[in-house]
N, C-alpha and C positions, 0 to 999 in steps of 0.2 A: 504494500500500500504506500502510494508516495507520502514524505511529510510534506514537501511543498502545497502552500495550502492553493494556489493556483492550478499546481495538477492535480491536485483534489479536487478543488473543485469544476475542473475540465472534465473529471472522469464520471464524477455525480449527472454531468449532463448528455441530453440525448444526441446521436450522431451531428444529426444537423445545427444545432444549437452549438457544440462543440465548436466543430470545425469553424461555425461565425465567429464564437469569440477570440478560438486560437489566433483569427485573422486579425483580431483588434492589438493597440500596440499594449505592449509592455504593462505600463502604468493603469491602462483601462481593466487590464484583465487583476491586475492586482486589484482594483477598485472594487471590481465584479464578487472575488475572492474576499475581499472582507466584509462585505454587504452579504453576501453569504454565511458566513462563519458568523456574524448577529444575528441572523435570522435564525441558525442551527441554535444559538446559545438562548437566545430570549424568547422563545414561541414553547409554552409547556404543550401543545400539542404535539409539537415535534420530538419534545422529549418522549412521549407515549412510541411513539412510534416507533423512533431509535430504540427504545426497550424490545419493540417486536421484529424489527429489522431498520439499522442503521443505514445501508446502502439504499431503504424505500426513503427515510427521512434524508438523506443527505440529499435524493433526488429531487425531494420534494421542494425541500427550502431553496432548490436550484434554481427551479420553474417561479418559483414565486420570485426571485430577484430579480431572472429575467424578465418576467412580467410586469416588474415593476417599470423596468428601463422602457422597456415598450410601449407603456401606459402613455 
């Protein structure tokens, strides 16, 4: 499992999602990466979820950041 929280957080998202942000520069994708890792920390329903599978809630809190940006 990478600790880079960048490639972590690349690998929590879906194909195509992915490879858009790998495309984004540097800094953006670090941005993406810790707007991520809040979302993992501060949502107790994500916590729930991590308890029953980490890799669904890490996915999840993905979709939600990027939804954010999209908004």
């Amino acid at each position: 499992m990478p600790n880079d929280s960048v490639a972590r957080f690349l690998a929590a998202l879906g194909p195509d999602d992915r490879e858009a942000v790998a495309a984004k520069p540097r800094e953006e994708q670090e941005r993406l990466a810790a707007a991520w890792e809040r979302e993992l920390e501060g949502d107790d329903e994500l916590d729930v979820l991590d308890e029953v599978s980490p890799p669904a809630a890490e996915a999840e809190a993905a979709r939600r950041v990027l939804g954010q940006v999209r908004d």
